[in-house]
mmCIF file as Biopython writes it, N, C-alpha, C and O atoms, coordinates in Angstrom:
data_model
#
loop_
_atom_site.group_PDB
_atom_site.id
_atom_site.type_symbol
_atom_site.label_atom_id
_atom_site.label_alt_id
_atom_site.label_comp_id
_atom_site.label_asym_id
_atom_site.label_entity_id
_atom_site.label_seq_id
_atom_site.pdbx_PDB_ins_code
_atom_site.Cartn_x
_atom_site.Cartn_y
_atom_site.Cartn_z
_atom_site.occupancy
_atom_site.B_iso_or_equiv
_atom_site.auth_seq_id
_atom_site.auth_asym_id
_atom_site.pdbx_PDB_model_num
ATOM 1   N N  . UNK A ? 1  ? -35.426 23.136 -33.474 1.0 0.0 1  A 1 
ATOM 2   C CA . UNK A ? 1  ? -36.507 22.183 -33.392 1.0 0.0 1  A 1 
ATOM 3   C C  . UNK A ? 1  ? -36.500 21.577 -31.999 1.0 0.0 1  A 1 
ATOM 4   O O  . UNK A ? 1  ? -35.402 21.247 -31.551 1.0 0.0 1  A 1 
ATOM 5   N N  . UNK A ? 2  ? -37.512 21.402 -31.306 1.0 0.0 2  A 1 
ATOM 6   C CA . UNK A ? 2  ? -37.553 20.724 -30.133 1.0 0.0 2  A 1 
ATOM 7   C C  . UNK A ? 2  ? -38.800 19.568 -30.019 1.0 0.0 2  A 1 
ATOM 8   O O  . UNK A ? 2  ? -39.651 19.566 -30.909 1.0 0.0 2  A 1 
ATOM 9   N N  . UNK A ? 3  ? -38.865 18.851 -29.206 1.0 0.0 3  A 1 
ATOM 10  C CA . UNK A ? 3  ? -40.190 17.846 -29.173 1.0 0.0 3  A 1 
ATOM 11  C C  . UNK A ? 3  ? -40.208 18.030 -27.449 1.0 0.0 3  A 1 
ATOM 12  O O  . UNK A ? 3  ? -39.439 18.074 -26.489 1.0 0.0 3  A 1 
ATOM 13  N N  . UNK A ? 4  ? -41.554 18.098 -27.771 1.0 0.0 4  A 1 
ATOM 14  C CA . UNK A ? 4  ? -42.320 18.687 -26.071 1.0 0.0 4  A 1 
ATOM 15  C C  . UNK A ? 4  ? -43.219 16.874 -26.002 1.0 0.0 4  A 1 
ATOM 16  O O  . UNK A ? 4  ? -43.914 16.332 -26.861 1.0 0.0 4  A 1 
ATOM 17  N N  . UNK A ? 5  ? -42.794 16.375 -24.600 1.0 0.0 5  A 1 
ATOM 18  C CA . UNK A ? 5  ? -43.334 15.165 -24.533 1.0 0.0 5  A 1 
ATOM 19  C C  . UNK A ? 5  ? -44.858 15.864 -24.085 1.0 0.0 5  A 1 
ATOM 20  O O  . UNK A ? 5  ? -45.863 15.359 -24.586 1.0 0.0 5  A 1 
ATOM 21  N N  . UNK A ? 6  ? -44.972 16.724 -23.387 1.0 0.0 6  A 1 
ATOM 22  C CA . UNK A ? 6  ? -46.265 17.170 -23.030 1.0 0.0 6  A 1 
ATOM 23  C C  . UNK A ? 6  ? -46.537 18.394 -22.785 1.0 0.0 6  A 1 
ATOM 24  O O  . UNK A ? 6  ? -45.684 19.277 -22.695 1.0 0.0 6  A 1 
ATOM 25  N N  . UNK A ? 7  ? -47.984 18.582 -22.632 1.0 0.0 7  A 1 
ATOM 26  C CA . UNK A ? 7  ? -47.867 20.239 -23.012 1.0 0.0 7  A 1 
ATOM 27  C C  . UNK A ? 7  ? -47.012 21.649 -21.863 1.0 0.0 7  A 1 
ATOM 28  O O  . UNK A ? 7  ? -47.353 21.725 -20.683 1.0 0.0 7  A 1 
ATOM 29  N N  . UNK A ? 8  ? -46.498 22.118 -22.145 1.0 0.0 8  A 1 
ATOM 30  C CA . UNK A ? 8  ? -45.813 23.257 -21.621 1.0 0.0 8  A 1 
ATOM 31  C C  . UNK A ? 8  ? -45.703 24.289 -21.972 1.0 0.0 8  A 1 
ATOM 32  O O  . UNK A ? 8  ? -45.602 24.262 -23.198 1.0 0.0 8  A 1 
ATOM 33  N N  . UNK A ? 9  ? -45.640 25.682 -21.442 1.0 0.0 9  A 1 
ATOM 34  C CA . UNK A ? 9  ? -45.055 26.865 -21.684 1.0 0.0 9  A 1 
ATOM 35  C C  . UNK A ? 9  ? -43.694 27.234 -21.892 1.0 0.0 9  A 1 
ATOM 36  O O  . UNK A ? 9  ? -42.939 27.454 -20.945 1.0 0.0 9  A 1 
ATOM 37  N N  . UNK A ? 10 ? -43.261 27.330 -23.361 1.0 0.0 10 A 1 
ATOM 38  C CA . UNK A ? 10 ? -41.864 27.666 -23.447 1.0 0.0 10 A 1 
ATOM 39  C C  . UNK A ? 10 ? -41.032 29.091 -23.203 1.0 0.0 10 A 1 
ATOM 40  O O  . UNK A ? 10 ? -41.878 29.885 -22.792 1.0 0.0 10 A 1 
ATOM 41  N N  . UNK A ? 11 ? -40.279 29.476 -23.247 1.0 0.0 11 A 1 
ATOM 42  C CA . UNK A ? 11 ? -39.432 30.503 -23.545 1.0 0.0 11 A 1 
ATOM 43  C C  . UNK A ? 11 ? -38.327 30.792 -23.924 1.0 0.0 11 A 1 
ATOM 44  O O  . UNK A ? 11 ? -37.401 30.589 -23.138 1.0 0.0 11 A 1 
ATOM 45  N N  . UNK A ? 12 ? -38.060 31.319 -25.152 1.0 0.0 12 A 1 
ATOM 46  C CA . UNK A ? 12 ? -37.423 31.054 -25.888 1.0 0.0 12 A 1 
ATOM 47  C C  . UNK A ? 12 ? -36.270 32.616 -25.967 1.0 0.0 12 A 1 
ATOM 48  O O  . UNK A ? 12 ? -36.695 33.732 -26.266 1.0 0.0 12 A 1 
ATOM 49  N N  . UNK A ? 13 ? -35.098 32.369 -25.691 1.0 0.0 13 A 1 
ATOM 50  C CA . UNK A ? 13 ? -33.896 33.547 -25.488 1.0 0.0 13 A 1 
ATOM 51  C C  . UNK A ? 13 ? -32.700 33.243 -26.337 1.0 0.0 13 A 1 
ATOM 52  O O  . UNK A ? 13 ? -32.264 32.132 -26.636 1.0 0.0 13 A 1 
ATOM 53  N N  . UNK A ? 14 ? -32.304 34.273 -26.629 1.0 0.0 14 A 1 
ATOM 54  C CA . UNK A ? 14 ? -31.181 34.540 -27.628 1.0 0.0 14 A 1 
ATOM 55  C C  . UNK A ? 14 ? -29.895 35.835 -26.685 1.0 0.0 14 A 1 
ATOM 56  O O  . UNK A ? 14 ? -29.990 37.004 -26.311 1.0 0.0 14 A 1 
ATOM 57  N N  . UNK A ? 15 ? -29.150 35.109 -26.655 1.0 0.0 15 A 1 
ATOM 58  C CA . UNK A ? 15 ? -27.889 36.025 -25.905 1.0 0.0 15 A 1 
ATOM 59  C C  . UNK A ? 15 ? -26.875 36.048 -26.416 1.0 0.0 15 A 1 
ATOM 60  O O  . UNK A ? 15 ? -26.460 35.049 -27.002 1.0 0.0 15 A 1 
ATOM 61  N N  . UNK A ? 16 ? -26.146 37.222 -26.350 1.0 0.0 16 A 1 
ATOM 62  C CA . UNK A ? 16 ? -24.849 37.202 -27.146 1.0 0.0 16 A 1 
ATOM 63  C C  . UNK A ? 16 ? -23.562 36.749 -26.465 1.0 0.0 16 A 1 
ATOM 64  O O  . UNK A ? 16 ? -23.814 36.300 -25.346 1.0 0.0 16 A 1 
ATOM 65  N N  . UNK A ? 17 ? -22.543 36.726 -26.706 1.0 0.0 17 A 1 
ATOM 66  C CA . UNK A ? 17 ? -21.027 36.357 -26.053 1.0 0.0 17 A 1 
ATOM 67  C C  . UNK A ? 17 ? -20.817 37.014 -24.403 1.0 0.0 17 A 1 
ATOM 68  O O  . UNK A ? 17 ? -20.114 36.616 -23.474 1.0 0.0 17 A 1 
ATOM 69  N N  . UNK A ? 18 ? -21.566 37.943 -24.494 1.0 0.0 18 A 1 
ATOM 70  C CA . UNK A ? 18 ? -21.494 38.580 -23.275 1.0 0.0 18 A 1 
ATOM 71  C C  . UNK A ? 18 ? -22.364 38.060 -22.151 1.0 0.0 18 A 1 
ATOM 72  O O  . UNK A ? 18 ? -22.178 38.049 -20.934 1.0 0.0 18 A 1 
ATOM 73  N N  . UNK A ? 19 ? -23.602 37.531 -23.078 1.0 0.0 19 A 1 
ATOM 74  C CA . UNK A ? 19 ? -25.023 37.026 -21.589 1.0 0.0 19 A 1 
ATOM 75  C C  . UNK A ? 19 ? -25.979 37.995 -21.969 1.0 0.0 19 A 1 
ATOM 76  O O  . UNK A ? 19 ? -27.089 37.931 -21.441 1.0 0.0 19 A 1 
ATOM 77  N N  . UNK A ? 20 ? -25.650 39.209 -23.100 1.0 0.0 20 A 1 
ATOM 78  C CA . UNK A ? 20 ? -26.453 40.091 -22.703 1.0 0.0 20 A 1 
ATOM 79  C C  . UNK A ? 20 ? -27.847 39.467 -23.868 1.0 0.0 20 A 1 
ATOM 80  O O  . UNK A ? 20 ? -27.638 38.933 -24.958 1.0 0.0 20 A 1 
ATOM 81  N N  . UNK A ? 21 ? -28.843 39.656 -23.421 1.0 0.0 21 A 1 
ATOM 82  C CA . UNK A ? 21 ? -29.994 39.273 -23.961 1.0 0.0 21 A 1 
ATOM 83  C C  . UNK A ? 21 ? -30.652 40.142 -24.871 1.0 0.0 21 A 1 
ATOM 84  O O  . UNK A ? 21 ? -31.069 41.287 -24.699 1.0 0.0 21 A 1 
ATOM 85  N N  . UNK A ? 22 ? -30.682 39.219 -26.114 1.0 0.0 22 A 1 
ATOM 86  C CA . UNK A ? 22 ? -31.039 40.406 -27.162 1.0 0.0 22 A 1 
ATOM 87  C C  . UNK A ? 22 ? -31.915 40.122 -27.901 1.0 0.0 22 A 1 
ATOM 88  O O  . UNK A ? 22 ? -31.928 40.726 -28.973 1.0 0.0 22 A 1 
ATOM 89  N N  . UNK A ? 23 ? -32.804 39.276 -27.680 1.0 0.0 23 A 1 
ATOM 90  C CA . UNK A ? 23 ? -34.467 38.548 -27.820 1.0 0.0 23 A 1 
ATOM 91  C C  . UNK A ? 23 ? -34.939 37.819 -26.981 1.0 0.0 23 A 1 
ATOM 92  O O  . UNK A ? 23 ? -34.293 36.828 -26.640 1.0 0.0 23 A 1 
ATOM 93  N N  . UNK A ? 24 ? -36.175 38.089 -26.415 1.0 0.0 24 A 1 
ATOM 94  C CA . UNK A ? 24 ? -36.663 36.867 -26.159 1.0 0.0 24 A 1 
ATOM 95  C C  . UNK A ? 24 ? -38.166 36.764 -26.421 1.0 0.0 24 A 1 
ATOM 96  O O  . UNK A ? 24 ? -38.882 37.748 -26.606 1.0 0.0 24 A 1 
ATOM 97  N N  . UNK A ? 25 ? -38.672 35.245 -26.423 1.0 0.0 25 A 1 
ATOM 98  C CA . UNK A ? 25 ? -40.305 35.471 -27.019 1.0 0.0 25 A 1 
ATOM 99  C C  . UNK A ? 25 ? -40.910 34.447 -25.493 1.0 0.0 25 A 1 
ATOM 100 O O  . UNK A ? 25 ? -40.512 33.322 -25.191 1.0 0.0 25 A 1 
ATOM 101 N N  . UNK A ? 26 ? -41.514 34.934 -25.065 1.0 0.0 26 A 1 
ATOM 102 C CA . UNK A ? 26 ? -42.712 34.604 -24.275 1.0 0.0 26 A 1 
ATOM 103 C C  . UNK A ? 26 ? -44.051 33.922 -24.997 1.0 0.0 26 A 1 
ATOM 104 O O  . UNK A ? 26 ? -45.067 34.507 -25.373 1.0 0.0 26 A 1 
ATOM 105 N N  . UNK A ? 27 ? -43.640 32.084 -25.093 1.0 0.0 27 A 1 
ATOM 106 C CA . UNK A ? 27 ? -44.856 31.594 -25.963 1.0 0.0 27 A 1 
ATOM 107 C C  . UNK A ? 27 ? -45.723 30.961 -25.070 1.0 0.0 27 A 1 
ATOM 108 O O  . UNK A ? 27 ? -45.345 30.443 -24.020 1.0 0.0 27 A 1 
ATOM 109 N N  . UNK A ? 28 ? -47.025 30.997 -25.516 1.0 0.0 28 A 1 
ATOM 110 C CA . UNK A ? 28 ? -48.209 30.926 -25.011 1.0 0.0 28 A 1 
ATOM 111 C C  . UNK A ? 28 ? -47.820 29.149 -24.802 1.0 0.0 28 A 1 
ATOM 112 O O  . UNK A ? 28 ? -46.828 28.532 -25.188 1.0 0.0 28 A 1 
ATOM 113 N N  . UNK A ? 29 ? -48.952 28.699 -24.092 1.0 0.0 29 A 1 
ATOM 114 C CA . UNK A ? 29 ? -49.116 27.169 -23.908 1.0 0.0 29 A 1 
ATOM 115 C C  . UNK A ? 29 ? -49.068 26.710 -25.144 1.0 0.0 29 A 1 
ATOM 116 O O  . UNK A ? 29 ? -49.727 27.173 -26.075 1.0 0.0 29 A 1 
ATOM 117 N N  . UNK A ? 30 ? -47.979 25.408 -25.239 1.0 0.0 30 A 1 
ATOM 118 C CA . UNK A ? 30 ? -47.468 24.452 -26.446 1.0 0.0 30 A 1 
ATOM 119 C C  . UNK A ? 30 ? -48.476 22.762 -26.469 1.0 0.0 30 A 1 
ATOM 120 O O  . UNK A ? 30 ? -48.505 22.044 -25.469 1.0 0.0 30 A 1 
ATOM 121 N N  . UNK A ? 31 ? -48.761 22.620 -26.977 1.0 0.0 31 A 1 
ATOM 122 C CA . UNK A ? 31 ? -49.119 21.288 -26.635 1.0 0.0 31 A 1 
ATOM 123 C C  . UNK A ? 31 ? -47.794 20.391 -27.242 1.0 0.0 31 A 1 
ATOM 124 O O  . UNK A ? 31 ? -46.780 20.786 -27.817 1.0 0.0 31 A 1 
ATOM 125 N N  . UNK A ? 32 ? -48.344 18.689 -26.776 1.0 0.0 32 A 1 
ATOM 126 C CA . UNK A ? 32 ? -47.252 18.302 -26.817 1.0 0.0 32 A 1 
ATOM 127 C C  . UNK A ? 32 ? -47.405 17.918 -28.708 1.0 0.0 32 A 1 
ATOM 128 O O  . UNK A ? 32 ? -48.408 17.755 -29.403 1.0 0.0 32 A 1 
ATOM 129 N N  . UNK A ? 33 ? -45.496 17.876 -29.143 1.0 0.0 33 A 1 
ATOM 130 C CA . UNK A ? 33 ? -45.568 17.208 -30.028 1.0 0.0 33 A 1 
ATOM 131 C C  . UNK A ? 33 ? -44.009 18.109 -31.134 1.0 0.0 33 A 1 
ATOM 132 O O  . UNK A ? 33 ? -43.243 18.854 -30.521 1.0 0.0 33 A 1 
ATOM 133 N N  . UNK A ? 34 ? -43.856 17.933 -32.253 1.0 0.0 34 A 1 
ATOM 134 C CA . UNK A ? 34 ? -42.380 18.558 -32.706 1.0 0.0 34 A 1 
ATOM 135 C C  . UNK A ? 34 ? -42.637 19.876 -33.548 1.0 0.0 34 A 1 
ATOM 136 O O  . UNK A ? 34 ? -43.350 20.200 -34.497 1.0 0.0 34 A 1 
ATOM 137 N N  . UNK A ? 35 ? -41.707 20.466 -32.732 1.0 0.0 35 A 1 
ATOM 138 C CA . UNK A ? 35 ? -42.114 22.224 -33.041 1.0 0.0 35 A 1 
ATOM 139 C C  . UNK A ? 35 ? -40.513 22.711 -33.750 1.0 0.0 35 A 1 
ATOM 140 O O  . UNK A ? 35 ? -39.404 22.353 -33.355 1.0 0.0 35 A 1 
ATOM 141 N N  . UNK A ? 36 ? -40.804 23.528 -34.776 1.0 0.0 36 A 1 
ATOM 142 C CA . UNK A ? 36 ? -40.047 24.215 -35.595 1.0 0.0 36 A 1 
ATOM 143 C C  . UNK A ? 36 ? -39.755 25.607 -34.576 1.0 0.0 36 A 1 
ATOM 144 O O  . UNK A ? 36 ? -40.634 26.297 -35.092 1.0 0.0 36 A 1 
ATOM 145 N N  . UNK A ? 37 ? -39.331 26.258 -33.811 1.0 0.0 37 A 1 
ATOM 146 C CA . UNK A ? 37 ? -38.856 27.416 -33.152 1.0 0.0 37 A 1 
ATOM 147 C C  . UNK A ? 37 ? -38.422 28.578 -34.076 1.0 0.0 37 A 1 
ATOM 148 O O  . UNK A ? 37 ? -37.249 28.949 -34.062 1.0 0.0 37 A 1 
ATOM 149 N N  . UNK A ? 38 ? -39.273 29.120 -34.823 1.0 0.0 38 A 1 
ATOM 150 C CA . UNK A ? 38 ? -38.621 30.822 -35.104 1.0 0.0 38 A 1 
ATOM 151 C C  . UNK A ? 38 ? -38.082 31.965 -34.566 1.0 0.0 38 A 1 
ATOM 152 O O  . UNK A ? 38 ? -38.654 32.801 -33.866 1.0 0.0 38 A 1 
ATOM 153 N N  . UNK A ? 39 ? -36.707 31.937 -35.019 1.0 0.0 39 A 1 
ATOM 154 C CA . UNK A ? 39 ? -36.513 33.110 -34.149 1.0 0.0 39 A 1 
ATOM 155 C C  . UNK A ? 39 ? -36.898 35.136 -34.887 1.0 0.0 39 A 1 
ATOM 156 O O  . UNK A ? 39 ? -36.324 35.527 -35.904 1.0 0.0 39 A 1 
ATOM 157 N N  . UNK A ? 40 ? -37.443 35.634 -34.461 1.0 0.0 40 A 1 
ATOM 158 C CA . UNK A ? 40 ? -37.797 36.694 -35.440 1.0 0.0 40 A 1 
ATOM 159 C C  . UNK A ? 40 ? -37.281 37.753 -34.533 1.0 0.0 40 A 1 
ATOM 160 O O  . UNK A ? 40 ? -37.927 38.277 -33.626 1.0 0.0 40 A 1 
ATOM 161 N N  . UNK A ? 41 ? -36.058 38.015 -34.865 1.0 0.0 41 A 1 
ATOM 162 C CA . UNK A ? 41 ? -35.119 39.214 -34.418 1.0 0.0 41 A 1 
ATOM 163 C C  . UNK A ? 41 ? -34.096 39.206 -35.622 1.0 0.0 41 A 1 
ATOM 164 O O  . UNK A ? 41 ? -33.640 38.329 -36.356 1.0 0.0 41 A 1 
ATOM 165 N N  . UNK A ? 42 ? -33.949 40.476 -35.507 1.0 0.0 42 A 1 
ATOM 166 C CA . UNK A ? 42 ? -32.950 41.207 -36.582 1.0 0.0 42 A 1 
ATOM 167 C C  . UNK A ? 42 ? -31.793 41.180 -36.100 1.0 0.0 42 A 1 
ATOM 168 O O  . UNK A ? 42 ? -31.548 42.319 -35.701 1.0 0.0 42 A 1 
ATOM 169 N N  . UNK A ? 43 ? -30.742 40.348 -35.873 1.0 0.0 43 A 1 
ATOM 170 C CA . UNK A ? 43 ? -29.636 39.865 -35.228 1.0 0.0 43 A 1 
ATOM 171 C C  . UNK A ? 43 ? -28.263 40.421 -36.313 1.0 0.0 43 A 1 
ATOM 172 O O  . UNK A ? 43 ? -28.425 40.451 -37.532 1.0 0.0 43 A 1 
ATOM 173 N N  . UNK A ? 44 ? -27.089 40.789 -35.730 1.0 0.0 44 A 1 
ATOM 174 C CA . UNK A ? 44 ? -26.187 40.872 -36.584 1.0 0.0 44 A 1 
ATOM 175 C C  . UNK A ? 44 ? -25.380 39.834 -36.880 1.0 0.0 44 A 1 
ATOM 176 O O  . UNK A ? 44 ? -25.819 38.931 -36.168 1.0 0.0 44 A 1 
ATOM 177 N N  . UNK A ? 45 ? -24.148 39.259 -37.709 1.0 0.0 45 A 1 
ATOM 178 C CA . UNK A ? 45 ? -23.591 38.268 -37.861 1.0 0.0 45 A 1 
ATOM 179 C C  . UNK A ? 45 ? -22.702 38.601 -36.522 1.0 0.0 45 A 1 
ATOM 180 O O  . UNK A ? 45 ? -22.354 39.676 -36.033 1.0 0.0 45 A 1 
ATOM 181 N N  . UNK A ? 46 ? -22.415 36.862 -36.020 1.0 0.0 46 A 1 
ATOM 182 C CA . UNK A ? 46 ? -22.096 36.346 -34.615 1.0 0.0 46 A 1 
ATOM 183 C C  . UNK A ? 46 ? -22.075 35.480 -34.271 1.0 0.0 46 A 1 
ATOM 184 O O  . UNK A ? 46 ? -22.228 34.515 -35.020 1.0 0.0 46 A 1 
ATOM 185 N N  . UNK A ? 47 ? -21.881 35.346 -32.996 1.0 0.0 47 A 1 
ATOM 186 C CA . UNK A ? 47 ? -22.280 33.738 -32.068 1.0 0.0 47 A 1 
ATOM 187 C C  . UNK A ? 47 ? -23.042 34.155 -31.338 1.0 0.0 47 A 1 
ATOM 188 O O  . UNK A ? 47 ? -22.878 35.277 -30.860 1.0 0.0 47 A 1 
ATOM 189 N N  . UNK A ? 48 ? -24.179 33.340 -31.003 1.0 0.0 48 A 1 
ATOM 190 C CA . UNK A ? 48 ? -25.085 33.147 -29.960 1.0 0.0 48 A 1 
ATOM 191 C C  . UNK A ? 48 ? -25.675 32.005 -29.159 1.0 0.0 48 A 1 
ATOM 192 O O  . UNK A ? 48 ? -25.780 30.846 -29.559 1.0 0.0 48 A 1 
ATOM 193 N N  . UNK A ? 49 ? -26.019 32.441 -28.066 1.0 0.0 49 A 1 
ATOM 194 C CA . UNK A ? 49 ? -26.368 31.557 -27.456 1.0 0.0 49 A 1 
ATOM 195 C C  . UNK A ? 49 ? -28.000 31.507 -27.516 1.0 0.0 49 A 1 
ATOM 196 O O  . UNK A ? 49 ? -28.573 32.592 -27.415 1.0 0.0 49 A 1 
ATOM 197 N N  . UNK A ? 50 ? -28.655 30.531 -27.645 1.0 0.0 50 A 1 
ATOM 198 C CA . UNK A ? 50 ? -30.321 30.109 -27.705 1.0 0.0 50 A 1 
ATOM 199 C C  . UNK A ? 50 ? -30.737 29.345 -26.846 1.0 0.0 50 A 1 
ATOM 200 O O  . UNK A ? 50 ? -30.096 28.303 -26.708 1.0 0.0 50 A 1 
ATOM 201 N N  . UNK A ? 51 ? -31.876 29.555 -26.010 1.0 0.0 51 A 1 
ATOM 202 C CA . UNK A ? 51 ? -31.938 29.091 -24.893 1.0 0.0 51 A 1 
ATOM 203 C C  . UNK A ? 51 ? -33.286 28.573 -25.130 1.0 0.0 51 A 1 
ATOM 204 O O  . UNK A ? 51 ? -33.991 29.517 -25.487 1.0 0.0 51 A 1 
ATOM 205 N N  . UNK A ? 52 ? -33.923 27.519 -25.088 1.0 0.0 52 A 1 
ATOM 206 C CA . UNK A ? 52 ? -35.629 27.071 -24.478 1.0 0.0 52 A 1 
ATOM 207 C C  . UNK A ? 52 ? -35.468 26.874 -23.587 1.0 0.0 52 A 1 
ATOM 208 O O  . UNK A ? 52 ? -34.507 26.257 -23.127 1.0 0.0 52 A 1 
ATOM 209 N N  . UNK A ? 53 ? -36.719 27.517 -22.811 1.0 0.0 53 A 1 
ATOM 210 C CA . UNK A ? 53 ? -37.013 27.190 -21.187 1.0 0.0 53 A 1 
ATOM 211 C C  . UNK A ? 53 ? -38.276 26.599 -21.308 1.0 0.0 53 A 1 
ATOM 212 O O  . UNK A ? 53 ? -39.192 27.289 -21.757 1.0 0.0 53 A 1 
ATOM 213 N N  . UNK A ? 54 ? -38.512 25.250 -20.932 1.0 0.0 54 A 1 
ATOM 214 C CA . UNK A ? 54 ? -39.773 24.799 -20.449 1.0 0.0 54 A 1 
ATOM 215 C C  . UNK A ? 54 ? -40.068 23.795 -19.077 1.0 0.0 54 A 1 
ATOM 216 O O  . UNK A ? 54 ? -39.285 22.885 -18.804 1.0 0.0 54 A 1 
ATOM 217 N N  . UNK A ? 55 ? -41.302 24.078 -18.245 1.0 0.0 55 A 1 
ATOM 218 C CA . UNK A ? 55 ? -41.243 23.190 -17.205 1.0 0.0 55 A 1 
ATOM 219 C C  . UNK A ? 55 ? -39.993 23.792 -16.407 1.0 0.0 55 A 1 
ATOM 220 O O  . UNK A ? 55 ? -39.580 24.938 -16.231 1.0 0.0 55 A 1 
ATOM 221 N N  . UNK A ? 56 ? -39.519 22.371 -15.953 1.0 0.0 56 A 1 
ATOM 222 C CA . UNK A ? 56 ? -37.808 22.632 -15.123 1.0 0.0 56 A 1 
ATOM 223 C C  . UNK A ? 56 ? -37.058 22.231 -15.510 1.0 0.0 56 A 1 
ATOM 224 O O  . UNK A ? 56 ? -36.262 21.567 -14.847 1.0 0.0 56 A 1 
ATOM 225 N N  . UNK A ? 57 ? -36.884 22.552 -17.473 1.0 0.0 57 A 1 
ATOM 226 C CA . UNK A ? 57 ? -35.668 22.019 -17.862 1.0 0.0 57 A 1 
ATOM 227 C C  . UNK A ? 57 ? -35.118 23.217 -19.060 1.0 0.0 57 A 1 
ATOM 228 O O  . UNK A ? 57 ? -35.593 24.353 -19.071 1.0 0.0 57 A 1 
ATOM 229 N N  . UNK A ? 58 ? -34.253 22.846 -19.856 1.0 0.0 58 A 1 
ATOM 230 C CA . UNK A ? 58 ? -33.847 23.497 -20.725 1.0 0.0 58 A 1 
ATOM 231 C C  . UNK A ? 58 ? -32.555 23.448 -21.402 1.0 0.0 58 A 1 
ATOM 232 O O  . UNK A ? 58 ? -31.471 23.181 -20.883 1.0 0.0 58 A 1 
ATOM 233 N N  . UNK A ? 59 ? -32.812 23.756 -22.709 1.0 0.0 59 A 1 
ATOM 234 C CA . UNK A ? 59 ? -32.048 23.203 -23.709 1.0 0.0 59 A 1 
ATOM 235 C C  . UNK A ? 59 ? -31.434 24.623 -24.373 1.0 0.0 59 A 1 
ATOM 236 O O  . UNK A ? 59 ? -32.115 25.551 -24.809 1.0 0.0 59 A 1 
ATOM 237 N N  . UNK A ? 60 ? -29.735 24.533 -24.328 1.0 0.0 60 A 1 
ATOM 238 C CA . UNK A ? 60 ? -29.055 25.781 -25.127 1.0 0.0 60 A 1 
ATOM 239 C C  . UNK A ? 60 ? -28.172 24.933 -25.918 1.0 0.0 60 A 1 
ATOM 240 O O  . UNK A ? 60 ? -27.645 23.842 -25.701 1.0 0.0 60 A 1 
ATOM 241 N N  . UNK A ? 61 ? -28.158 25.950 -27.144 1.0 0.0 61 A 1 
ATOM 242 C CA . UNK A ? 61 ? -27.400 25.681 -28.150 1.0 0.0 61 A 1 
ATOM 243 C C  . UNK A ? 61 ? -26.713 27.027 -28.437 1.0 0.0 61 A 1 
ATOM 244 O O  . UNK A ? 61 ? -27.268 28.106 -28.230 1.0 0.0 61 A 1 
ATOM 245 N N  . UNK A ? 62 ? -25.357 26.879 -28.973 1.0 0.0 62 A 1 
ATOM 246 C CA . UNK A ? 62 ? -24.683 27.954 -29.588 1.0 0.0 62 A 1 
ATOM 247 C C  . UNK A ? 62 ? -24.563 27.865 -31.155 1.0 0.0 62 A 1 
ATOM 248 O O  . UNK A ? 62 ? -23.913 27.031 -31.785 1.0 0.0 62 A 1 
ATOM 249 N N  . UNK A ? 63 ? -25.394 28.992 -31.699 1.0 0.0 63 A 1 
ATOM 250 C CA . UNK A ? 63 ? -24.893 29.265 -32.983 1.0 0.0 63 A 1 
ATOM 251 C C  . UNK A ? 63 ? -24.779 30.391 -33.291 1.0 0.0 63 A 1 
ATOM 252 O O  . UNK A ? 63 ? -25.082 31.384 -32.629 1.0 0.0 63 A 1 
ATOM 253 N N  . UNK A ? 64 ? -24.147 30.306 -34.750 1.0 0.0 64 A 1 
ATOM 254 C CA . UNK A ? 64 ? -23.795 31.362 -35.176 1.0 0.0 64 A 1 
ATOM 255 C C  . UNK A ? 64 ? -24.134 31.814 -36.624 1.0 0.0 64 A 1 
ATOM 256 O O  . UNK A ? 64 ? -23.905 30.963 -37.484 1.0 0.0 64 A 1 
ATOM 257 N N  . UNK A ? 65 ? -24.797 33.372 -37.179 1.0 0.0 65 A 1 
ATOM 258 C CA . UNK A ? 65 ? -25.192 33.705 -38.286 1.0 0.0 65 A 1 
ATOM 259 C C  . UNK A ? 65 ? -24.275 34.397 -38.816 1.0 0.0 65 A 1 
ATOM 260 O O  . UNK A ? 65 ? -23.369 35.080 -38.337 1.0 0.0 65 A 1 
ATOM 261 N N  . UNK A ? 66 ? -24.658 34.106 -40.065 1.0 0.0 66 A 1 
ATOM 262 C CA . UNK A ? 66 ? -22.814 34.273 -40.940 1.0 0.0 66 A 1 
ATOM 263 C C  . UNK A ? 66 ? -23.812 35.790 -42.053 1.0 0.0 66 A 1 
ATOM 264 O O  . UNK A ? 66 ? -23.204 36.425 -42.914 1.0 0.0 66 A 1 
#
């Protein structure tokens, strides 16, 4: 979940332990306001890293699917 104070273009990446990149979605213009983020890749159980890119900032989190 993220909250966009105003509108932006996100991008949204999924990497594994290594860096190596194993989704990413290229989303169209967001307006502002609180967004649910789907990730729709067929991922195996792991750790990952999740990345939003918007503007000149960005937010990673590590999780993991069991």
């Amino acid at each position: 979940q993220i909250d966009l104070p105003k509108s932006t273009t996100c991008i949204l990446t999924v990497s594994d332990l290594n860096g190596r990149i194993v989704y990413q979605d290229n989303q169209a213009r967001l307006n502002s306001g609180r967004y649910v983020y789907p990730i729709k890749a067929d991922l195996s159980s792991g750790a990952y890293f999740v990345t939003l890119a918007f503007d000149n900032d960005y937010k990673t989190l590590k999780v993991v699917k069991l």
